[in-house]
C-alpha positions as CSV (number, residue, x, y, z in Angstrom):
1,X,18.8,25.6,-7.2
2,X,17.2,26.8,-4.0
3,X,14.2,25.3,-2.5
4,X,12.1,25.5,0.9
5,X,10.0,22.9,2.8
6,X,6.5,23.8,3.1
7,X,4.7,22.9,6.7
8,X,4.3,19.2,5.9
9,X,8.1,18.6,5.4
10,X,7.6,18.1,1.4
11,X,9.7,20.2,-0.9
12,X,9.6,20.3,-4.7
13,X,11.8,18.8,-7.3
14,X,11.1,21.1,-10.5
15,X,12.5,17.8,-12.4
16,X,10.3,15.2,-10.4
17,X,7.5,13.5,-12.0
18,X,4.3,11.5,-10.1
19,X,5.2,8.7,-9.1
20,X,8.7,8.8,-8.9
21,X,10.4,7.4,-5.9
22,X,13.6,8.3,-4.5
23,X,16.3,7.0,-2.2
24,X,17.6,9.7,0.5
25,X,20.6,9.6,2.0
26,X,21.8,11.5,5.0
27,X,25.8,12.8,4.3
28,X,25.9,14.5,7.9
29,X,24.8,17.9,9.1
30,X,22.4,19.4,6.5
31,X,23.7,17.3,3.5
32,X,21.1,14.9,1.8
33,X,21.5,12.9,-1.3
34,X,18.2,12.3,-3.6
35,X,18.5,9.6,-5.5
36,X,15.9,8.1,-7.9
37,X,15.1,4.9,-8.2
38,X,13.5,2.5,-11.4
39,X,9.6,3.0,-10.9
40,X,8.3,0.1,-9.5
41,X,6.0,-2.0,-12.5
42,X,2.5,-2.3,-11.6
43,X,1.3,-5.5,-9.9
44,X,-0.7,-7.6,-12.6
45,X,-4.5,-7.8,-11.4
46,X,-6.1,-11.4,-10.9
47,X,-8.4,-12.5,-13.8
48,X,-12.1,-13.3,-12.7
49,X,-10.8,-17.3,-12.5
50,X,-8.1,-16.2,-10.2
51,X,-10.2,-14.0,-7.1
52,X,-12.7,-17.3,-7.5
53,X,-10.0,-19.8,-6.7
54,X,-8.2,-17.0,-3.9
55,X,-12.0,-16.6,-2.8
56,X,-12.7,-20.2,-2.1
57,X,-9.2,-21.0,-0.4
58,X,-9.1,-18.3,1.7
59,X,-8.9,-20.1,5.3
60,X,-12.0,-17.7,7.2
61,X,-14.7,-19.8,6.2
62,X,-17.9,-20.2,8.8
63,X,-18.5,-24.0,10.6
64,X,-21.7,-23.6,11.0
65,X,-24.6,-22.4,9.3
66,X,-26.7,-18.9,10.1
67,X,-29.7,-20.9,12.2
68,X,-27.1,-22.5,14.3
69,X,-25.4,-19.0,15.0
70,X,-28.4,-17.5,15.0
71,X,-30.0,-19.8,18.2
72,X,-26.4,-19.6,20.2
73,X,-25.7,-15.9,20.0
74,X,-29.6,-14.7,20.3
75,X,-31.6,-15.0,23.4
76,X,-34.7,-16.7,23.3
């Protein structure tokens, strides 16, 4: 099988699917080994409960409320 990179440095595998990933390794002068690898499973997204809890102990929360910001950044 003969292939040729386009401008972008990507060539095609005619036995690639999406998504796969592959491990290349460099043998030398012009010798590359492809090898694939186990697709990666798909992180599990947070339930509603979960981005709440992640939402209200997340560390950047404000000292002060907007008046008090407000009257120090504003000039009068």
């Amino acid at each position: 099988m003969t292939t040729r990179a386009d401008s972008k440095k990507r060539i095609v595998l005619p036995t690639a699917r999406p998504g796969d990933v592959f491990d290349v390794q460099r043998f030398g002068e012009g010798q590359f080994m492809l090898v694939r690898l186990a697709r990666p499973e798909p992180k599990a997204r947070l339930t509603r409960a979960q981005c709440l809890r992640a939402i209200a102990g997340a560390p950047l929360h404000p000292k002060m409320d907007w008046e008090t910001l407000k009257g120090l950044t504003r000039e009068p």
